[in-house]
N, C-alpha and C positions, 0 to 999 in steps of 0.2 A: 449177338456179338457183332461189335462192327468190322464191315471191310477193312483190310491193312492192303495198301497199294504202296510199291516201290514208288522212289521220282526219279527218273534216270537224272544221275549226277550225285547221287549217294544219302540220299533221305530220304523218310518215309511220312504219306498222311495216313490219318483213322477216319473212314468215311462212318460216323457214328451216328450222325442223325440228319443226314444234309436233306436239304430242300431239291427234288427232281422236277424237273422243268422240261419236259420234251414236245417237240414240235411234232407235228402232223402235215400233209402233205407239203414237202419241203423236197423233193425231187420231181421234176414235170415225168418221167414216165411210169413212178408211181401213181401220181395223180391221174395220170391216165387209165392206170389197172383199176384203179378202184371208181372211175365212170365222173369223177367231181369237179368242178371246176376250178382254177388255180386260183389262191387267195391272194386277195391282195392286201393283207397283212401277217402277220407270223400264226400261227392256229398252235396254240399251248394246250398242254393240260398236264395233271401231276402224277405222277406217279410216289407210294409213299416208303420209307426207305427201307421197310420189313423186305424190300424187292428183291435190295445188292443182295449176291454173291460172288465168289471169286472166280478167274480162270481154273477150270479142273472142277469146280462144286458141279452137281447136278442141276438142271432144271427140273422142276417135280412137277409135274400133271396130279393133282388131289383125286386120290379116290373120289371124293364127295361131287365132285363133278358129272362123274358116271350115276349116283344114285339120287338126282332131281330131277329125271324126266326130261332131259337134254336129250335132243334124237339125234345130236351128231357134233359130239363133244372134239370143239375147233381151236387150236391153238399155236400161234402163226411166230416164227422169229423175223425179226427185224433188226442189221444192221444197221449201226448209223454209229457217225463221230462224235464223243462226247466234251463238251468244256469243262473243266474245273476250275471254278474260280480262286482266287488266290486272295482278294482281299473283298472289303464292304464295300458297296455303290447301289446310289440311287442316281437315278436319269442322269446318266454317264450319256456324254455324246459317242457318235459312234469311232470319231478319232481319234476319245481318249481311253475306249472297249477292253482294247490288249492290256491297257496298266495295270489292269485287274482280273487278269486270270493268270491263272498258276500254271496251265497245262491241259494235254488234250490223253485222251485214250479210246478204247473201242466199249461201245455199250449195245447191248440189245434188249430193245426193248417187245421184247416175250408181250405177247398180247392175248387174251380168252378172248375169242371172238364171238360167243354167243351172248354171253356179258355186253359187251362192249356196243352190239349194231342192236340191241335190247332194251338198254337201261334207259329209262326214261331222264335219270339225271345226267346222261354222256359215258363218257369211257370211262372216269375214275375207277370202278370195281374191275372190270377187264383188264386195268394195266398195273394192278395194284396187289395181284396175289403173290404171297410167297416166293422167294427163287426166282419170280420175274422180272427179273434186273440184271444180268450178270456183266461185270465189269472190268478192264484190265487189260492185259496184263499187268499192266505199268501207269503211270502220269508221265507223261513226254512233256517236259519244261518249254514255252515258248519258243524260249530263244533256240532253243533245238529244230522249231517247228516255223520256221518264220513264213514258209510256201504253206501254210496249212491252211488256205484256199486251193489248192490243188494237188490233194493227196487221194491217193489208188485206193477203193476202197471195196471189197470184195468179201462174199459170206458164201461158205460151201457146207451143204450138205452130205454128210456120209461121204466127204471126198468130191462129191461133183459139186460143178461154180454155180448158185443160182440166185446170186446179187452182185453185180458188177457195176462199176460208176468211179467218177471222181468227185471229190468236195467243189470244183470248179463247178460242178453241176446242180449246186444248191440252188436253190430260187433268192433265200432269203438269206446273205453270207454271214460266217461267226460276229463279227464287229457290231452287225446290224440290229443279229438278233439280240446280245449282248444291251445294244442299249436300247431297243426295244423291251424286254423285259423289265430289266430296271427302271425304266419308267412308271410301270405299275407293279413291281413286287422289289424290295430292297434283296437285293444278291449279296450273301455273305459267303467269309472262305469258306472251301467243302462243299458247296451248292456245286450239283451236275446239270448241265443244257444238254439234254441230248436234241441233234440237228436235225433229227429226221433220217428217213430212212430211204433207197432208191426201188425201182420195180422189182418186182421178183420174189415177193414175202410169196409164205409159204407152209403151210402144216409141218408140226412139230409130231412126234410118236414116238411111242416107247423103242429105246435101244439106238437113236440118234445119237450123233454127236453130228455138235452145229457148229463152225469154227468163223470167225470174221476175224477178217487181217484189213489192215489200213497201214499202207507206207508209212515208216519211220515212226510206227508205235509197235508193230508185232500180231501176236495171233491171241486172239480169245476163244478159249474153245472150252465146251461144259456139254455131256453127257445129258441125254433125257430119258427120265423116268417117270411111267405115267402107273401111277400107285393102283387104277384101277384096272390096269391090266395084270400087274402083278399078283394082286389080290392083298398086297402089303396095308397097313393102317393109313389116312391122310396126313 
C-alpha cells in the first residue's frame, strides 16, 4: 500500500513507488562519530520504497534477524530532512533546484547496521528492509518553507533529545544536492532526497517510540517493535 501524505495547503500525494535517494555523511559531527572523513562530494545511496510508512505505523525489527547468527542484532534511527520533488529534471543547475520540488518533510532513515558495515556490495540491504523508512507527518509546500536552509531539527528517544542540529549545518545544502543528483539519476515527481542525518544516531529496541520534529513541518513519531523479542512471526 502506498504512503498518503497531507500537503499543508489542502492536497494530498501517494508516495506509490518513488525513487529514495539519501545522503550519507551530510552533517560534520556525525561524520565525526562515525571516525570518516568529510566528503567532498554528496555520498548517495538508495533505499527501496517497500521502506515508507506513515507517522503512528510501527517500525518492525524481523524476527529473522535474531535467527542468522547475528551476535548483536543493531539497528540505529536517523533523523534527517526530506525533499519531495515536485516535478522531472535532469542536471537542473543548482539556481534553478527549487522549481522543482514540491515540498519538504521529516524521514528516518532506520538503518540494520550489521547489514550495512558487512555487505560487500554497501549499504543497499541495511537501509532497505521493511518499515525502514518512516515518513511525515505532512509535505510542507516550499513556499511555506523558504528558510529551509536553517530549520531546528531534532529526534528524541522515549522522550529524551538525542539528535539535535540545524539544516544550516548541512555540509552539502538542499539546492546543491538537488542538482547534483540529477546530474546522474533523472528526478521525477514523488522522488524523496533524504539530506542526511546529524550526530547522535542511536540503537533502536523493542517498545521504543522514536519521534523527530523539524521546524515548521511537525513531529514523526512510530513505535518499534522487534518481532524477535516478542516471539511474533517476521
Amino acid at each position: 500500500m502506498p504512503v498518503v501524505l497531507d500537503v499543508a495547503g489542502g492536497s494530498q500525494i501517494s508516495l506509490r513507488s518513488p525513487k529514495i535517494i539519501a545522503l550519507g555523511l551530510n552533517y560534520l559531527d556525525h561524520i565525526e562519530e562515525t571516525g570518516q572523513a568529510a566528503p567532498t562530494e554528496p555520498v548517495i545511496f538508495s533505499k527501496t520504497p517497500n521502506v515508507l510508512i506513515a507517522c503512528g505505523e510501527p517500525i518492525v525489527i524481523p524476527a529473522w534477524l535474531h535467527e542468522i547468527g547475528l551476535d548483536d542484532v543493531t539497528v540505529h534511527y536517523e533523523a534527517e530532512l526530506a525533499v519531495v520533488m515536485g516535478s522531472r529534471c535532469s542536471a537542473v543547475p543548482p539556481e534553478l533546484a527549487e522549481e522543482h520540488i514540491l515540498g519538504f518533510t521529516c524521514f528516518n532513515d532506520v538503518s540494520q547496521r550489521n547489514f550495512q558495515f558487512a555487505d560487500q556490495s554497501g549499504w543497499f540491504r541495511g537501509k532497505s528492509l521493511d518499515t525502514f523508512g518512516p515518513v511525515g507527518p505532512v509535505v510542507v509546500p516550499l513556499r511555506f518553507l523558504p528558510h529551509h536552509d536553517d530549520l531546528g531539527i531534532e529526534c528524541r528517544l522515549n522522550g529524551r533529545i538525542v539528535q539535535k542540529s540545524r539544516t544550516s549545518n548541512l555540509l552539502f545544502k538542499v539546492s546543491e544536492v538537488v542538482s547534483w543528483i540529477s546530474k546522474h539519476i533523472t528526478l521525477e515527481p514523488g522522488d524523496i532526497i533524504a539530506t542526511g542525518t546529524p550526530g547522535g544516531v542511536g540503537r533502536l529496541s523493542h517498545g521504543d517510540l522514536v519521534e523527530e520534529e523539524i521546524e515548521g513541518i511537525g513531529v514523526l513519531f512510530n513505535p518499534v517493535v522487534d518481532k524477535g523479542v516478542t516471539g511474533q512471526a517476521p
